[in-house]
C-alpha positions in Angstrom: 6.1 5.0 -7.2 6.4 2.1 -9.7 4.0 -1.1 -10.0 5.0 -4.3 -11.2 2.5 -7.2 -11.5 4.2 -10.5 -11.0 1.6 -13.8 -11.8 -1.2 -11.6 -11.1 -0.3 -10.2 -7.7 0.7 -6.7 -6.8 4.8 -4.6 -6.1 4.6 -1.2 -5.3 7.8 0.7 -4.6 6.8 3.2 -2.3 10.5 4.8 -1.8 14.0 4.7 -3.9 16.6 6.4 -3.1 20.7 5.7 -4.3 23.5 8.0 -2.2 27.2 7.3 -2.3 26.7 4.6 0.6 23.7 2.4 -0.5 20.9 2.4 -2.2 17.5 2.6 0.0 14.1 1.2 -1.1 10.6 0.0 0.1 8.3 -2.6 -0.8 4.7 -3.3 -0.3 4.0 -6.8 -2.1 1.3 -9.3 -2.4 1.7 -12.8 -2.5 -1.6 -15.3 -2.6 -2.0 -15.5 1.1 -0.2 -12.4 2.4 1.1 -9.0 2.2 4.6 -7.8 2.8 5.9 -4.4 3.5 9.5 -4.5 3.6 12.6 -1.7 3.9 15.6 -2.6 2.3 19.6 -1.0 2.5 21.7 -2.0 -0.1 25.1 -1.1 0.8 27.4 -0.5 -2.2 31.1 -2.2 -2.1 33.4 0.9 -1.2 32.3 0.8 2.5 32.5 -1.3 5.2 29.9 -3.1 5.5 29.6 -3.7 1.3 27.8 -6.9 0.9 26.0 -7.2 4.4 23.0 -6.4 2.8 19.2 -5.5 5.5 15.8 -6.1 5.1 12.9 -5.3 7.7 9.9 -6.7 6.8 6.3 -7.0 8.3 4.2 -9.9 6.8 0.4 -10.5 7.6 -1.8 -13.2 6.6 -4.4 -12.2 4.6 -7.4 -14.3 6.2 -6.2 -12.0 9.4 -7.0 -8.7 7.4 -10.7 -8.3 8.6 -11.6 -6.7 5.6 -8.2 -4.1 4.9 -7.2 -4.6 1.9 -3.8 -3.8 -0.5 -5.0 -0.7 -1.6 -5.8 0.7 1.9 -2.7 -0.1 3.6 -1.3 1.2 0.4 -2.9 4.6 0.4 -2.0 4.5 4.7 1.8 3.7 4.2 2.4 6.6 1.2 0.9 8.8 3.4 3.1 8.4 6.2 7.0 10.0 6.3 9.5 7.7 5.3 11.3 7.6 8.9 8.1 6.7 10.8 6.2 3.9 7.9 7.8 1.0 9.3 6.7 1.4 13.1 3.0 3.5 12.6 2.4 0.1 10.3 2.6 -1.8 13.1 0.7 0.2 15.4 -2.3 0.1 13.0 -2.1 -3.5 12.6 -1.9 -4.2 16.6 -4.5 -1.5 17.1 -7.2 -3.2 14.3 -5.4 -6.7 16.6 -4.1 -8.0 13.0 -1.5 -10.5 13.6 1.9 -9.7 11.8 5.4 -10.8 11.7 8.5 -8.5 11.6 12.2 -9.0 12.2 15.3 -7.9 10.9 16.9 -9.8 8.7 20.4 -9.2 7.0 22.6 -11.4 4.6 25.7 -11.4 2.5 25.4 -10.8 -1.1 28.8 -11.0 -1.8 28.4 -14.9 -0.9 26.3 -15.1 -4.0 29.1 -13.7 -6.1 31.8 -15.3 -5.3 34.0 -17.2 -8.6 34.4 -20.4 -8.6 
């Protein structure tokens, strides 16, 4: 796992992983008001879907956290196996009724390297 502190607010990579198709990582990240916990694929350029890059994310407010804090949901998500994280999250936040967003989101990164 590796920490990086950005103006004073917490990154923890809680999984890395690079195959021949993509590279895989997760995210748990602190902003002022919130925290983000968000699974990313990466595909790399010899495969079909190069560029179309995937992010699913939960954000929560922190003035909904009732007293949970970084480190907890920290400890709670390196606990948990990889494939299951993303939706046992969830089901703690709904079952402690914590308000949280989460959606799917995907992009192009090639659009961001294209010469002009």
């Amino acid at each position: 796992m590796q920490q990086l502190e950005l103006f004073d607010f917490r990154r923890d990579v809680i999984f890395e992983r690079d195959n021949q198709v993509a590279r895989f990582y997760d995210v748990l990240s602190e902003t002022e008001d919130g925290i983000s916990y968000a699974e990313h694929i990466d595909p790399k350029k010899e495969f079909s879907i190069c560029g179309m890059d995937y992010e699913e994310y939960v954000d929560v407010k922190k003035r909904y956290l009732n007293g949970l804090t970084y480190d907890q949901i920290l400890n709670y998500l390196m606990k948990i196996k990889k494939e299951e994280r993303l939706e046992k999250y969830k089901i703690l936040l709904k079952f402690r009724n914590i308000p949280f967003n989460a959606d799917l989101f995907t992009w192009n990164s090639d659009w961001l390297n294209l010469d002009r």
